[in-house]
Biopython code that builds the backbone (N, CA, C, O; Angstrom):
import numpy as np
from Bio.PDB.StructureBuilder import StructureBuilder

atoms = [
    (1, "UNK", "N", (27.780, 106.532, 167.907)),
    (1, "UNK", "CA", (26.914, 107.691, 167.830)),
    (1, "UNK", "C", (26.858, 108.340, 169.213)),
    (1, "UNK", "O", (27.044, 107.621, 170.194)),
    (2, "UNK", "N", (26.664, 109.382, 169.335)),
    (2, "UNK", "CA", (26.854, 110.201, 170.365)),
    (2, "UNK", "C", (25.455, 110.587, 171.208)),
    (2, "UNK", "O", (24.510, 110.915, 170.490)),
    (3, "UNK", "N", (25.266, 110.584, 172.401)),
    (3, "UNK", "CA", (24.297, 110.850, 172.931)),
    (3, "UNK", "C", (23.427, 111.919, 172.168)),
    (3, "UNK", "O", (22.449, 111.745, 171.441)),
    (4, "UNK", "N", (23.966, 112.887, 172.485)),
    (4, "UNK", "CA", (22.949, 113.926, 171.626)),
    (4, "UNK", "C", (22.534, 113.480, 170.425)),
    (4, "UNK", "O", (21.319, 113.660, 170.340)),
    (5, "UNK", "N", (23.011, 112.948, 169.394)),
    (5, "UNK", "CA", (23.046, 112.412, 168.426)),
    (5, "UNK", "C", (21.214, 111.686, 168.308)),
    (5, "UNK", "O", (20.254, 111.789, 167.545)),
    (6, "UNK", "N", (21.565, 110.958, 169.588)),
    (6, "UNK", "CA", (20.259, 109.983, 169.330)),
    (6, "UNK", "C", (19.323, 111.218, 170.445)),
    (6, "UNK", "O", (18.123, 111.148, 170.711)),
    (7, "UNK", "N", (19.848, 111.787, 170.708)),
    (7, "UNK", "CA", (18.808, 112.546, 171.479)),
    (7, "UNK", "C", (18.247, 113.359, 170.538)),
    (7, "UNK", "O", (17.020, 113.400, 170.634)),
    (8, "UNK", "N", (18.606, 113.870, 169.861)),
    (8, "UNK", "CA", (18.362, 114.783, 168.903)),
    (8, "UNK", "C", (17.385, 114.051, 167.648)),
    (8, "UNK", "O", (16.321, 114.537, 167.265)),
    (9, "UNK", "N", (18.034, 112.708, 167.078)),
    (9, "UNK", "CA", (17.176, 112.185, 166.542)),
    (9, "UNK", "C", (15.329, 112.104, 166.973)),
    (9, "UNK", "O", (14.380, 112.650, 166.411)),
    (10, "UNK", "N", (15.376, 111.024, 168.402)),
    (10, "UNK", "CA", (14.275, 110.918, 169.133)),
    (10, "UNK", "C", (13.371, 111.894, 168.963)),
    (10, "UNK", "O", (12.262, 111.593, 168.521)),
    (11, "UNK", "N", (13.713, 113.355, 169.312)),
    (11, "UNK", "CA", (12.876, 114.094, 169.683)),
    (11, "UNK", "C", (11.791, 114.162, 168.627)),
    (11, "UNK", "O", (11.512, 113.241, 167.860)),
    (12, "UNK", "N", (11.136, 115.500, 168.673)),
    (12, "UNK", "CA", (9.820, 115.567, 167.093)),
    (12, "UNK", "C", (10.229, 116.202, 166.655)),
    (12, "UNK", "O", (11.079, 116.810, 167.304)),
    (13, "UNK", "N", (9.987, 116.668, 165.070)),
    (13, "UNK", "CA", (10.544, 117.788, 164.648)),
    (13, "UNK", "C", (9.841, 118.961, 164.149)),
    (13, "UNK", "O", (10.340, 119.959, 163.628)),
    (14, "UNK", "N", (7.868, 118.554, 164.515)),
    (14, "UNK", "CA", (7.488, 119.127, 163.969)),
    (14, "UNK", "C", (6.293, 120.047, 164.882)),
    (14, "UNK", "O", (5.645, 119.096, 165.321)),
    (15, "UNK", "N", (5.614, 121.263, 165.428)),
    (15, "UNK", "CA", (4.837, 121.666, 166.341)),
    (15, "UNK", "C", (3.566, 120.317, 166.375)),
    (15, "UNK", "O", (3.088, 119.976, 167.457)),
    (16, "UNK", "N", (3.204, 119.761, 165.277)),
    (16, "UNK", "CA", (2.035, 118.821, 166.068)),
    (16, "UNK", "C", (2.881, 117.166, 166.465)),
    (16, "UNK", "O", (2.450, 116.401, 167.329)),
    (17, "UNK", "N", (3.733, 116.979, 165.884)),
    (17, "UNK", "CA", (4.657, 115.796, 166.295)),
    (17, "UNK", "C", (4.784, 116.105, 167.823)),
    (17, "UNK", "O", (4.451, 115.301, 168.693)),
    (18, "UNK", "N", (5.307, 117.367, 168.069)),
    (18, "UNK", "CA", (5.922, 117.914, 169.314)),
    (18, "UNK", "C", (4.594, 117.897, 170.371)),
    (18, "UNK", "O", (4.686, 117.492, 171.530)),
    (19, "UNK", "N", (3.237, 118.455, 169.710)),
    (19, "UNK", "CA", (2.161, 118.388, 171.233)),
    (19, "UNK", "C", (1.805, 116.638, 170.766)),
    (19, "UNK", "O", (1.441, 115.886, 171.671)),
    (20, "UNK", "N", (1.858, 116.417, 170.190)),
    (20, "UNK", "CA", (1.234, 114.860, 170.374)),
    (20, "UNK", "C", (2.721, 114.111, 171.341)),
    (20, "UNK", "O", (2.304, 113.792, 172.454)),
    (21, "UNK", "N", (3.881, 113.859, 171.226)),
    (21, "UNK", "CA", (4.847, 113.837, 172.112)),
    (21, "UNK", "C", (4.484, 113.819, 173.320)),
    (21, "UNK", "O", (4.381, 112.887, 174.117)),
    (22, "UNK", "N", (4.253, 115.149, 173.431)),
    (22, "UNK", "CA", (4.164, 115.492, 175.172)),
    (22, "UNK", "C", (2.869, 115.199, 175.859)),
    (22, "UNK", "O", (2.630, 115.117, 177.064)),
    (23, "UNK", "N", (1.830, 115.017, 174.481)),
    (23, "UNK", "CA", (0.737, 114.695, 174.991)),
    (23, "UNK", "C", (0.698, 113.293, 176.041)),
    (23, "UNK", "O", (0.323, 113.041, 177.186)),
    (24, "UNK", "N", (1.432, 112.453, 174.702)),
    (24, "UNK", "CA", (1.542, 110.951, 174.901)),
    (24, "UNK", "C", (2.898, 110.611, 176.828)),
    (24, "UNK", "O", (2.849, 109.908, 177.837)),
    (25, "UNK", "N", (3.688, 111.494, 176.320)),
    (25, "UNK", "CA", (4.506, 111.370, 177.523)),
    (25, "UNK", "C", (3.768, 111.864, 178.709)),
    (25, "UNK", "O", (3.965, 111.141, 179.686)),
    (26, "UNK", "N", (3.120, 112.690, 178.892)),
    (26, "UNK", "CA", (2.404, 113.031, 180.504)),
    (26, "UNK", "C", (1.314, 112.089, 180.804)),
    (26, "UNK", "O", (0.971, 111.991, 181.983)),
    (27, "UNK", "N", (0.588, 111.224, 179.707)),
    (27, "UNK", "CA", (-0.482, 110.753, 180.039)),
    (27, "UNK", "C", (-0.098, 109.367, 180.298)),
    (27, "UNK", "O", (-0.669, 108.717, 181.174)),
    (28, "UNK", "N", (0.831, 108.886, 179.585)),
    (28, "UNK", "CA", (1.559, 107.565, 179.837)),
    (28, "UNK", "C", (1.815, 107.621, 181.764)),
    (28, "UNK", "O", (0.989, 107.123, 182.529)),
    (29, "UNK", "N", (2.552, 108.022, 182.039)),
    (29, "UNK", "CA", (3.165, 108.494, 183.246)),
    (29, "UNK", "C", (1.736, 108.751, 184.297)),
    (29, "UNK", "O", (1.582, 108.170, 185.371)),
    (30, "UNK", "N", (0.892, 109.626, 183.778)),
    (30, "UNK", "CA", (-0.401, 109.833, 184.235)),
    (30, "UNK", "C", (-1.393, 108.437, 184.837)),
    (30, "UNK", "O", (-1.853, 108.089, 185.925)),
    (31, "UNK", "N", (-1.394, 107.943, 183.493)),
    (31, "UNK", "CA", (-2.087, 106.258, 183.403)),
    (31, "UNK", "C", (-1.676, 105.583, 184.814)),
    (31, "UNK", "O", (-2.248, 105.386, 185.886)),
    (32, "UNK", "N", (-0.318, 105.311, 184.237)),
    (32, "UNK", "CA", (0.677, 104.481, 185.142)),
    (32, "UNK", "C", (0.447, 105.086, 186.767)),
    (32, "UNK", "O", (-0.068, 104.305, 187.567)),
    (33, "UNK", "N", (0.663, 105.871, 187.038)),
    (33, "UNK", "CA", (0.671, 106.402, 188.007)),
    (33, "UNK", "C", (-1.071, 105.984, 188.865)),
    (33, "UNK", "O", (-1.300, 105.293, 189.858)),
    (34, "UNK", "N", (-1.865, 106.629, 188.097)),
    (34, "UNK", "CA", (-3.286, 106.166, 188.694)),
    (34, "UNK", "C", (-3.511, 104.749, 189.151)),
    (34, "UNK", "O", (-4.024, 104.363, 190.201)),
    (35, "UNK", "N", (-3.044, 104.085, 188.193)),
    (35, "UNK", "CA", (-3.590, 102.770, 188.036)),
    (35, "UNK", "C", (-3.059, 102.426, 189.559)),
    (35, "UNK", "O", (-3.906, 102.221, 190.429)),
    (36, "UNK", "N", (-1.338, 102.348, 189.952)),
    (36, "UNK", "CA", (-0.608, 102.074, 190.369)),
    (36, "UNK", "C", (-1.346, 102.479, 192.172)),
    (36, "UNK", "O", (-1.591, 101.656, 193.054)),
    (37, "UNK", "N", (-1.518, 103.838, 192.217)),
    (37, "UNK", "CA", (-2.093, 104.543, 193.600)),
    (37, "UNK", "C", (-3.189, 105.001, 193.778)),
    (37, "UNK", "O", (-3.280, 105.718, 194.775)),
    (38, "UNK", "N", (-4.465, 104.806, 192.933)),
    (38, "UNK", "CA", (-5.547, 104.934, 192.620)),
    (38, "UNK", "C", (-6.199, 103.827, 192.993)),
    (38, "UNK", "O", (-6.456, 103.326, 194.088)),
    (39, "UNK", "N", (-6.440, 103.509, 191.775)),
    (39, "UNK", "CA", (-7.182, 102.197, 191.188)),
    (39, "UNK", "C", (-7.180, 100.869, 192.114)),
    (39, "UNK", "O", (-8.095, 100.243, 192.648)),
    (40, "UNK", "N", (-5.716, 100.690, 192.083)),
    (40, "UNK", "CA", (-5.206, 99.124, 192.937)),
    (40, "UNK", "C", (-5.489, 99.464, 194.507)),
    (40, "UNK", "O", (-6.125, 98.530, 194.997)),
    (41, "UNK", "N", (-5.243, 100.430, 195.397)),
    (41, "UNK", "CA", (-6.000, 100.295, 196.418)),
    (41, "UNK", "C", (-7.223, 100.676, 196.507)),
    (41, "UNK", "O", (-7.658, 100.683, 197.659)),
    (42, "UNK", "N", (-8.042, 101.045, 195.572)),
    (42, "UNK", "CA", (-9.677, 100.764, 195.765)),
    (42, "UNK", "C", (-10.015, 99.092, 195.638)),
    (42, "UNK", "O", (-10.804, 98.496, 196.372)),
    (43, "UNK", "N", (-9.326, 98.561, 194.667)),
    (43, "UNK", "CA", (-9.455, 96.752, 194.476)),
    (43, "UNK", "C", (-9.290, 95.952, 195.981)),
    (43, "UNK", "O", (-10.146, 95.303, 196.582)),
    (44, "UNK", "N", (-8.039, 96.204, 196.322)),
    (44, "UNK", "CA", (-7.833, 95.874, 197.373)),
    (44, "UNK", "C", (-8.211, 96.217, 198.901)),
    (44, "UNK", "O", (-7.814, 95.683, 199.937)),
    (45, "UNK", "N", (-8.885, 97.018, 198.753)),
    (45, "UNK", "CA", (-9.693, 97.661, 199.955)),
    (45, "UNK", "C", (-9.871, 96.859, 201.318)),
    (45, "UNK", "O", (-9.402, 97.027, 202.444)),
    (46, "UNK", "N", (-11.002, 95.631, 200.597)),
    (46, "UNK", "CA", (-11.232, 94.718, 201.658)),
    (46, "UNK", "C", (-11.116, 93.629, 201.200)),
    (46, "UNK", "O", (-12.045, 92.886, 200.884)),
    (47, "UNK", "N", (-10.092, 93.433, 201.121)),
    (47, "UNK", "CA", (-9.067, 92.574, 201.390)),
    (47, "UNK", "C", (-7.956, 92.399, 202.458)),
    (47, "UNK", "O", (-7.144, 93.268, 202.776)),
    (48, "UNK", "N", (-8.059, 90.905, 203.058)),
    (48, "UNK", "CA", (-7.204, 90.742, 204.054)),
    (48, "UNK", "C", (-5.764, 90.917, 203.939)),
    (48, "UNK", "O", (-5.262, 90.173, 203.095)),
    (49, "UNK", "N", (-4.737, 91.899, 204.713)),
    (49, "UNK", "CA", (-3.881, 91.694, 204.590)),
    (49, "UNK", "C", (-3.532, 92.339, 203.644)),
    (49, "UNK", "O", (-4.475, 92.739, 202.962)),
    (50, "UNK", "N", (-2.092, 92.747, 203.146)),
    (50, "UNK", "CA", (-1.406, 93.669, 201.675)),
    (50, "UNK", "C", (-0.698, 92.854, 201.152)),
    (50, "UNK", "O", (0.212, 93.337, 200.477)),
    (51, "UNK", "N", (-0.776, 91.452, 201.214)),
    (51, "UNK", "CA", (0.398, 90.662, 200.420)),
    (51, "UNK", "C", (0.093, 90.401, 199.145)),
    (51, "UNK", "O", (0.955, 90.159, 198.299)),
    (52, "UNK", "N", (-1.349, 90.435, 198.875)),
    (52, "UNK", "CA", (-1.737, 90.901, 197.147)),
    (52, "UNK", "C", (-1.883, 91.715, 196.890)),
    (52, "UNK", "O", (-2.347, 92.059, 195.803)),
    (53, "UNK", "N", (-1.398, 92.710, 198.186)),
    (53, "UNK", "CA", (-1.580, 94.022, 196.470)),
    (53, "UNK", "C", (-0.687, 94.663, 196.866)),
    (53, "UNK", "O", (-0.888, 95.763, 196.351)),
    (54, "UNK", "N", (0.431, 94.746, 197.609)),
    (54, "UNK", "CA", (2.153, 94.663, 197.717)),
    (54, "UNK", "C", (2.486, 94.246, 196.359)),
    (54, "UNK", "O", (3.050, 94.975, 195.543)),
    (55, "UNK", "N", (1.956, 92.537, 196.060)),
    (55, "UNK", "CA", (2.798, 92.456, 195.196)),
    (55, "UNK", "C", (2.588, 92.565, 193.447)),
    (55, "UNK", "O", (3.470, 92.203, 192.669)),
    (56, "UNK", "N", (1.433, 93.055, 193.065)),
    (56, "UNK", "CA", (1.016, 94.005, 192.269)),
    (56, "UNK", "C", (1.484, 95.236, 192.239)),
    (56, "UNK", "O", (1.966, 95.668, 191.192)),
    (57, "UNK", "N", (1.427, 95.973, 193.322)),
    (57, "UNK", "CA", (2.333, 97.210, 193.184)),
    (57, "UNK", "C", (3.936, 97.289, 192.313)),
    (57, "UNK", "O", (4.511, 98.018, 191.505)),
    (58, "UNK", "N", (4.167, 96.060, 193.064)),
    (58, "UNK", "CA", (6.272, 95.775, 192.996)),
    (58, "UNK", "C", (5.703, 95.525, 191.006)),
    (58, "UNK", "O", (5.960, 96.267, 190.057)),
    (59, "UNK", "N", (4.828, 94.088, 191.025)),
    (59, "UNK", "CA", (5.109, 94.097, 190.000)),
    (59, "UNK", "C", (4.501, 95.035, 188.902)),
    (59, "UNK", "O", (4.684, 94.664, 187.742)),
    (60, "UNK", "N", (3.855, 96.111, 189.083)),
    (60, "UNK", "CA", (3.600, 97.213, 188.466)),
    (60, "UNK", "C", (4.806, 98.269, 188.072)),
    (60, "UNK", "O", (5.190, 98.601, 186.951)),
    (61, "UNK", "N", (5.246, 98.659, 189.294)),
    (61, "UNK", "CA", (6.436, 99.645, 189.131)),
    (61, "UNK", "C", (7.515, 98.807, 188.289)),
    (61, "UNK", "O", (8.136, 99.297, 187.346)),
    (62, "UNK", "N", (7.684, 97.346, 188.785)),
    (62, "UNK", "CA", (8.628, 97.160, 187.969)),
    (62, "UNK", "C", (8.564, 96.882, 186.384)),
    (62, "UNK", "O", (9.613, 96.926, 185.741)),
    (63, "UNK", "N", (7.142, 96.549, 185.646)),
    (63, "UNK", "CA", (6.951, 96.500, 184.552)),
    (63, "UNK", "C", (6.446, 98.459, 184.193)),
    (63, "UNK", "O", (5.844, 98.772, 183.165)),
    (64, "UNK", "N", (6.689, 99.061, 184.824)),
    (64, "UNK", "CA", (6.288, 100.412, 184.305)),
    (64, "UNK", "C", (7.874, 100.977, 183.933)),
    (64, "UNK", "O", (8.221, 101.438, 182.845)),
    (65, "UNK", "N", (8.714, 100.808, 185.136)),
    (65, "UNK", "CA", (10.210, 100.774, 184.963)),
    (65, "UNK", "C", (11.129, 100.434, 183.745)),
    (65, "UNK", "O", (11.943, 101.085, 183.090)),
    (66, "UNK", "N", (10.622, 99.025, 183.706)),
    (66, "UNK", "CA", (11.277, 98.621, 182.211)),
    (66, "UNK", "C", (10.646, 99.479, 180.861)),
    (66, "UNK", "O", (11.291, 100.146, 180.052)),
    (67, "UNK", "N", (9.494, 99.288, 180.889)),
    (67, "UNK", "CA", (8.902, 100.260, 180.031)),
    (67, "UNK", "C", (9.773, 101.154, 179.354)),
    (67, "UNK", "O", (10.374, 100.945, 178.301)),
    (68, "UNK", "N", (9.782, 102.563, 180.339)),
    (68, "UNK", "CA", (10.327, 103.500, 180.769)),
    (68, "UNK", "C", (11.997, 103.398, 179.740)),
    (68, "UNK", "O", (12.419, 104.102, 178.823)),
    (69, "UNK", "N", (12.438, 102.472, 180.279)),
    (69, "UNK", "CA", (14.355, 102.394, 180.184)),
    (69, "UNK", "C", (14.491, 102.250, 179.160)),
    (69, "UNK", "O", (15.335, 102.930, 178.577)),
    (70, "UNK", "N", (13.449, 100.961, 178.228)),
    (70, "UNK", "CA", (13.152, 100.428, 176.977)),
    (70, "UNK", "C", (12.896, 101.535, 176.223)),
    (70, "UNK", "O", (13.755, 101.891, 175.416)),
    (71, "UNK", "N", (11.840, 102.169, 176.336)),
    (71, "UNK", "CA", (11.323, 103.306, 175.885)),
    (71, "UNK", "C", (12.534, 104.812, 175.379)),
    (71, "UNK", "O", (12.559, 105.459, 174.332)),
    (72, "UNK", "N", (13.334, 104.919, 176.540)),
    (72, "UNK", "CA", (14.076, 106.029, 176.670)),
    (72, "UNK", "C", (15.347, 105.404, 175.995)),
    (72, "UNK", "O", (16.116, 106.300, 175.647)),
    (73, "UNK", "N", (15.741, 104.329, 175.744)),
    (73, "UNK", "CA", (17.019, 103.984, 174.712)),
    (73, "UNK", "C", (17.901, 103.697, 176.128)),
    (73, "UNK", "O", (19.061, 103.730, 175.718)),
    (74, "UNK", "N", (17.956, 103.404, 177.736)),
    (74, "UNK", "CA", (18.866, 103.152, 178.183)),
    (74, "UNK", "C", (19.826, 102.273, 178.219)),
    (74, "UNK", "O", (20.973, 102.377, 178.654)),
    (75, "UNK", "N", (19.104, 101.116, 177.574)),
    (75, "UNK", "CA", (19.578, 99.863, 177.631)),
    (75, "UNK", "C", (19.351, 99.325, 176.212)),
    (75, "UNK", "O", (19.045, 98.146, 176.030)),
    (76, "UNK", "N", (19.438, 99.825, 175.641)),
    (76, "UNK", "CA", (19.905, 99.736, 173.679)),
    (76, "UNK", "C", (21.199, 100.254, 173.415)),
    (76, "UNK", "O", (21.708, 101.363, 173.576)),
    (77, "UNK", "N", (21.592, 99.191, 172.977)),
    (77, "UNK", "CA", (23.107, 99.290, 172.180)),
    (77, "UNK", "C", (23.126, 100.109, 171.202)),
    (77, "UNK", "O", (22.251, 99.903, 170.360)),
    (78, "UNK", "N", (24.073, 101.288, 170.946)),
    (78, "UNK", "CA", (24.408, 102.328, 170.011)),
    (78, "UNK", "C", (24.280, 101.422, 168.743)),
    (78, "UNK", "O", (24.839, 100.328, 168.827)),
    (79, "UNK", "N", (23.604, 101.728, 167.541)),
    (79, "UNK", "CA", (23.934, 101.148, 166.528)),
    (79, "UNK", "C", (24.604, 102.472, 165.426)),
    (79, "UNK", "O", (23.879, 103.420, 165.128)),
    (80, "UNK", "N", (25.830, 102.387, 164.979)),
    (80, "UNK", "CA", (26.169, 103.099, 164.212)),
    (80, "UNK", "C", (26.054, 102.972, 162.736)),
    (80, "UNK", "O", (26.485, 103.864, 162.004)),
]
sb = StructureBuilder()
sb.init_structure("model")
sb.init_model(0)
sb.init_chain("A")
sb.init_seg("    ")
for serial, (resi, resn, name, xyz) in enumerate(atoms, 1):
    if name == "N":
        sb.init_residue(resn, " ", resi, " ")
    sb.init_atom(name, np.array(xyz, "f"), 0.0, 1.0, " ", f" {name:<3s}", serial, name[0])
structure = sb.get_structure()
């Protein structure tokens, strides 16, 4: 199957499919994002040192990352 193919599938097909879509995609990203540069250095504030919340960050981005790849079909095998 051809990229477009599944690209074309994915998408919505319908005007409220389509704002709920984009709703869900900016706020996902939104979430993630806060939590990530928001939230986690107010926790960590006073706290000694960044080696806990360094590594919350890493492992944030990197479970937001997979998400993401999972999410977007990068790493799914074409099924024809």
């Amino acid at each position: 199957m051809e990229v477009k193919d599944r690209i074309r599938r994915a998408l919505p097909r319908t005007l409220g499919d389509s704002v709920a879509f984009a709703f869900m995609f900016f706020m996902i990203h939104f979430v993630g994002f806060f939590e990530l540069l928001v939230v986690l250095p107010v926790i960590y504030q006073h706290h000694q040192g960044y080696g806990e919340y360094w590594c919350h960050v890493v492992a944030g981005w990197f479970i937001y990352f997979q998400v993401c790849a999972l999410n977007s079909g990068l790493f799914t095998p074409a099924v024809d």
